[in-house]
C-alpha positions as CSV (number, residue, x, y, z in Angstrom):
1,X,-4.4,-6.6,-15.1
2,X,-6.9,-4.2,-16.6
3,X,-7.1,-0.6,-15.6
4,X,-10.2,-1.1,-14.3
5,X,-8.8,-3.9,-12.3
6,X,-5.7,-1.5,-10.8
7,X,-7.6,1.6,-10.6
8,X,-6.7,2.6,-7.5
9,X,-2.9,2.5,-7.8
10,X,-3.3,4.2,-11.3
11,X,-5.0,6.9,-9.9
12,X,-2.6,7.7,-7.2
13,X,0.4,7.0,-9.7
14,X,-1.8,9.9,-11.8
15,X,-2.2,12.1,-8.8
16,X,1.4,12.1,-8.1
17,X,2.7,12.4,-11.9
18,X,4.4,8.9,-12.1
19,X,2.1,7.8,-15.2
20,X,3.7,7.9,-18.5
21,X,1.8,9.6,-21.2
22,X,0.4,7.0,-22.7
23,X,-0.3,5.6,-19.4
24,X,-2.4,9.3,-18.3
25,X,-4.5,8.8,-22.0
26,X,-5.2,5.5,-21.7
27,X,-6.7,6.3,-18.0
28,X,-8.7,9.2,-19.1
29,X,-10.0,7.2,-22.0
30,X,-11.0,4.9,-19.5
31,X,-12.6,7.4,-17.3
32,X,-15.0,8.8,-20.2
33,X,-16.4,5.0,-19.8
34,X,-16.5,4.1,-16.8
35,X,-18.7,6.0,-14.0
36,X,-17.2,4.3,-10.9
37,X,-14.2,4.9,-11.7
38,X,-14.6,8.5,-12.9
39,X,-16.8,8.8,-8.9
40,X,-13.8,7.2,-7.4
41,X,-10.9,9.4,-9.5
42,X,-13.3,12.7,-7.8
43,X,-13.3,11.2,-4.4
44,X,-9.3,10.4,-4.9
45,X,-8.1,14.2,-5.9
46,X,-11.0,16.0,-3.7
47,X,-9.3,13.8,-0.5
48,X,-5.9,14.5,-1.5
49,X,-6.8,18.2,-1.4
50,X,-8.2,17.9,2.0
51,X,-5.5,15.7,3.6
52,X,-2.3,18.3,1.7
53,X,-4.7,21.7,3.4
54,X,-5.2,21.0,6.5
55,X,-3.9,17.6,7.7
56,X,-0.1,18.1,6.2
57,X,0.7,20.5,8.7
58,X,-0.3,18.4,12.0
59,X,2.8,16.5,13.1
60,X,1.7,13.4,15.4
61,X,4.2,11.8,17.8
62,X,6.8,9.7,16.4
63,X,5.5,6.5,17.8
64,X,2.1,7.3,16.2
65,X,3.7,8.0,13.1
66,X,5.3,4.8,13.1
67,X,2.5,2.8,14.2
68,X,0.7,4.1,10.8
69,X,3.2,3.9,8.2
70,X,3.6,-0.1,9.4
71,X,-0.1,-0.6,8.8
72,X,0.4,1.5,5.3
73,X,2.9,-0.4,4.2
74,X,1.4,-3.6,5.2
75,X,-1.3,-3.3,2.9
76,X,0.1,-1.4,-0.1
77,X,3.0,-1.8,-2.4
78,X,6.1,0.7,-1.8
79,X,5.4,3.9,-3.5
80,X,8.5,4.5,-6.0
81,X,9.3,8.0,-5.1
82,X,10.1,9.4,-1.4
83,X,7.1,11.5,-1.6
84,X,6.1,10.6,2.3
85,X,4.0,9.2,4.0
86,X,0.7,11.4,2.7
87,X,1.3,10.1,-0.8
88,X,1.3,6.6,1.0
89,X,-2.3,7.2,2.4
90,X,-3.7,7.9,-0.7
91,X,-3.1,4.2,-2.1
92,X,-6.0,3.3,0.5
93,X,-9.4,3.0,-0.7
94,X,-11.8,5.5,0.0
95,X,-13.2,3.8,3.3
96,X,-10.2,3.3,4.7
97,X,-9.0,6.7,3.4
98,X,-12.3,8.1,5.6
99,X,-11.4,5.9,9.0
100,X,-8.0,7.6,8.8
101,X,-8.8,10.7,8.6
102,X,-11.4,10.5,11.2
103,X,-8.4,9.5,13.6
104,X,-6.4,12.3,12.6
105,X,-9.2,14.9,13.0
106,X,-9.4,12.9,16.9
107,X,-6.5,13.5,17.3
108,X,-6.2,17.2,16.6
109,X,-9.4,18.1,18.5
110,X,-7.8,16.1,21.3
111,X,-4.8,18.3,21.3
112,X,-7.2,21.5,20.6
113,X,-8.9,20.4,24.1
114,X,-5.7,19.7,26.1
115,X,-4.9,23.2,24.6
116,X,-7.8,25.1,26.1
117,X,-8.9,25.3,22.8
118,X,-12.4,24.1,23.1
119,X,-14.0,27.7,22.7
120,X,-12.5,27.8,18.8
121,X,-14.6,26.6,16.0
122,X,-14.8,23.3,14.6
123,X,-12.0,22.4,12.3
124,X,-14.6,21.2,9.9
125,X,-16.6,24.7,10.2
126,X,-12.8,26.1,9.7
127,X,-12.3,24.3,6.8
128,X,-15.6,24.4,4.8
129,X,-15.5,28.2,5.8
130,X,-12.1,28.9,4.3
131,X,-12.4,26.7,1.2
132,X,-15.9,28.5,0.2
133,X,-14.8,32.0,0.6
134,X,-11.6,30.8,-1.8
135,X,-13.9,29.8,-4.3
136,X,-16.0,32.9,-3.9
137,X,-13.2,35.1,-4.3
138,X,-11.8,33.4,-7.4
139,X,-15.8,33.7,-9.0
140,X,-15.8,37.7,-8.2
141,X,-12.4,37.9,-10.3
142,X,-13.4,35.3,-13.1
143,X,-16.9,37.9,-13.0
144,X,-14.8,41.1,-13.7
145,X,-14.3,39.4,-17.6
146,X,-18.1,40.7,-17.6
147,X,-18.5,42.1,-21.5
148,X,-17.4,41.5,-24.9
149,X,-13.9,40.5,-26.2
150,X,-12.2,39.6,-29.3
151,X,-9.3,37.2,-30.5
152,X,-8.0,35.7,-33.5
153,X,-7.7,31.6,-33.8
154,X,-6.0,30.6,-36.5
155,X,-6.9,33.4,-38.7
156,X,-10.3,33.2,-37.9
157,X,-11.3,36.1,-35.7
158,X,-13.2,34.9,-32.4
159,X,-16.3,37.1,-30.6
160,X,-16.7,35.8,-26.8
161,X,-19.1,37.5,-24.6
162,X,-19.1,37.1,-21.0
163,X,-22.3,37.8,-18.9
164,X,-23.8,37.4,-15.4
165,X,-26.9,35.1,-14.9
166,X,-28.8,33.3,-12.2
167,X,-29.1,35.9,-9.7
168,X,-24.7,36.8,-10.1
169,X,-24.5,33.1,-9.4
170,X,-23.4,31.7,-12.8
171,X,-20.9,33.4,-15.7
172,X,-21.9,32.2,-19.0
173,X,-19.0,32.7,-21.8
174,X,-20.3,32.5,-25.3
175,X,-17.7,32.0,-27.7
176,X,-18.4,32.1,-31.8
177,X,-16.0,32.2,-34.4
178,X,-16.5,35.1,-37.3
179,X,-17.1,31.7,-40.1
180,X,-19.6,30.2,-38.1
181,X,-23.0,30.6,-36.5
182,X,-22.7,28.3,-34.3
183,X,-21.9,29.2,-30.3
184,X,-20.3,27.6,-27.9
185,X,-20.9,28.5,-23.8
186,X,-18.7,27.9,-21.3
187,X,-20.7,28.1,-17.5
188,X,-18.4,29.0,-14.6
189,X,-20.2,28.1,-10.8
190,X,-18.8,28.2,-7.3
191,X,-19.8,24.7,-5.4
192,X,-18.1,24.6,-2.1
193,X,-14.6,24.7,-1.9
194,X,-13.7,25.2,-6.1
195,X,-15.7,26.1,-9.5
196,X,-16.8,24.2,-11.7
197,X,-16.5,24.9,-15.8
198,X,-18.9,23.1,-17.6
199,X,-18.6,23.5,-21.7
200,X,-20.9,23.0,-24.2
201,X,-18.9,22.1,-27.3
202,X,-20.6,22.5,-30.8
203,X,-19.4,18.6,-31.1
204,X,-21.9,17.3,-29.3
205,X,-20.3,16.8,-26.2
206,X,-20.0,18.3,-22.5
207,X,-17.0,17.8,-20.3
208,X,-17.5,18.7,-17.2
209,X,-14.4,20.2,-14.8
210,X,-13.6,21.6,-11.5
211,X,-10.4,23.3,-10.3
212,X,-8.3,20.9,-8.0
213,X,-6.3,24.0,-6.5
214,X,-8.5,27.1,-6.9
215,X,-5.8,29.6,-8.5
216,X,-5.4,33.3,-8.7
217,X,-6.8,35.1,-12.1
218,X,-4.4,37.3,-12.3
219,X,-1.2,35.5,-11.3
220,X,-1.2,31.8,-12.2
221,X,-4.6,31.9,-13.6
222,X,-7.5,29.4,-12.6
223,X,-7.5,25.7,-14.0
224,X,-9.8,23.4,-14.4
225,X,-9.6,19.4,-15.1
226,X,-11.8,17.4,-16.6
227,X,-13.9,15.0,-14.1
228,X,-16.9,13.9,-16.2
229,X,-17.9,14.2,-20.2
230,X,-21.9,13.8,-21.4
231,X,-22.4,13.6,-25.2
232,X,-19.3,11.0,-25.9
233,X,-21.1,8.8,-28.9
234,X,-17.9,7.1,-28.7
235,X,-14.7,6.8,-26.2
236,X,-12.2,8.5,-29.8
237,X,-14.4,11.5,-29.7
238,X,-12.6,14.9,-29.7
239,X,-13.4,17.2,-26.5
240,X,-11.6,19.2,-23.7
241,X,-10.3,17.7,-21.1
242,X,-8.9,20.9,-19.0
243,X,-8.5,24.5,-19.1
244,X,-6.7,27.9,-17.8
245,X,-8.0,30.9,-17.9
246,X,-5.3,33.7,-16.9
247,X,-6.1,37.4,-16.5
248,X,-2.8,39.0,-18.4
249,X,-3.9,42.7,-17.4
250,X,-7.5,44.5,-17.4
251,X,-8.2,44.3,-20.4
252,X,-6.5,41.1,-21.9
253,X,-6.9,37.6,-21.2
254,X,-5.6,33.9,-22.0
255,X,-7.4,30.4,-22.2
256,X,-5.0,27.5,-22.4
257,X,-7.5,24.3,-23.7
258,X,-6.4,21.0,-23.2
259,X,-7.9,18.3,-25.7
260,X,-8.3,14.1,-26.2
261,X,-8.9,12.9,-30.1
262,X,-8.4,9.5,-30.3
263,X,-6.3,8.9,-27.5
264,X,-3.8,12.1,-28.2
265,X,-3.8,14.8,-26.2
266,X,-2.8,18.7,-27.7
267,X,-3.2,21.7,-26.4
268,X,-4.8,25.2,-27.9
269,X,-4.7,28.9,-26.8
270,X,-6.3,31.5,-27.0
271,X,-5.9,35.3,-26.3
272,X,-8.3,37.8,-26.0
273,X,-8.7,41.7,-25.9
274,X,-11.7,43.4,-24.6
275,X,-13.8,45.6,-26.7
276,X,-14.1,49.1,-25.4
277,X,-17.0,51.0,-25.6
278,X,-16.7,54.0,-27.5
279,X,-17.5,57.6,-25.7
């Protein structure tokens, strides 16, 4: 059976970690091809965000619980790992995913009601609320790299330049090595609930990725994943497929890259000083 075939249990076996490495690069390689599947590998991790933020918490009644792990498990093949009955859920397609959810969300705004809690916002308007201003907080700190920095890559000294544009809306990194007149860009957005970093790579190509979890800059850093990929002229063409950008103090910074060439994945970093303006 193909990948394309099995997608949906490779994608939750990928959401989860249980893919091999070979398996996780042969599925990526597979997702630069293939546009349904790269839609359905979005719809997969942006559901599993929104089921692990705000449904995880709400316990239902035992017998309810019961009822739905029966009907799971009816339809699916176990799940390897004890990871619960979440992990479970997101074996379902999308659709069924949706008409799950929709029951759950009944059933917390029926328990919101018998609480006398029909004056409170919608838990969507909750959600959609919290999420955005998340996003929006993580953009304000990714907007304080505002300026000029320098690094060193492999003995090659490195000028990036970070800058404002659309109206504050969009932070544009330029990034040129010393040996090279070429310059890459980097555009950071907020859309919804995460950021999106979409890089222009002097191959040719432009991967396209959001944050799953949006991070802090200054603790864990923000990281992005690679959802989409223009340019490819073939499937063995280097580009990024992820990346963190950490704020070490004021006035240094790190970028972890991640990177597919021919089906192998490596990593590169990168660290950064910011150039002070003399008095």
């Amino acid at each position: 059976m193909t990948i394309h075939e099995n997608i949906d249990n490779f994608l939750a076996a990928d959401l989860h970690g249980d893919l091999s490495e070979s398996e996780r690069s042969a599925l990526h390689t597979h997702l630069i091809d293939c546009a349904a599947c790269r839609t359905l590998h979005q719809e997969t991790k942006l559901m599993d965000k929104f089921l692990e933020e705000n449904l995880a918490q709400e316990k239902p009644d035992a017998d309810f619980e019961q009822r739905m792990l029966v009907g799971f498990r009816t339809r699916i093949p176990k799940h390897s790992r004890s990871t619960g009955w979440l992990v479970d859920l997101m074996r379902l397609p999308a659709v069924q995913i949706s008409a799950v959810v929709a029951g759950l969300l009944g059933f917390q705004i029926g328990r919101m009601v018998t609480r006398g809690g029909g004056a409170e916002p919608s838990t969507s308007i909750q959600i959609e609320s919290r999420g955005a201003s998340i996003s929006e907080a993580a953009f304000k700190q990714l907007a304080s790299l505002v300026g000029e920095w320098q690094g060193v890559q492999d003995g090659v000294p490195l000028k990036v330049i970070y800058t404002l544009a659309a109206n504050g809306t969009a932070l544009m990194e330029q990034m040129q090595p010393a040996n090279s007149a070429e310059t890459m860009i980097t555009m950071f957005t907020v859309d919804g609930d995460h950021l999106i970093a979409t890089h222009y790579c002097s191959n040719g190509n432009q991967p396209q990725m959001v944050t799953n979890t949006v991070g802090n800059l200054e603790k864990d850093g923000v990281t992005f994943s690679l959802v989409r990929v223009t340019g490819m002229k073939t499937p063995d063409d280097w580009h990024n497929t992820g990346l963190t950008v950490t704020l070490d103090d004021k006035d240094h910074i790190t970028q972890l890259w991640t990177y597919l060439y021919k089906g192998k994945t490596g990593t590169t970093v990168m660290h950064y000083a910011r150039v002070k303006k003399s008095l």
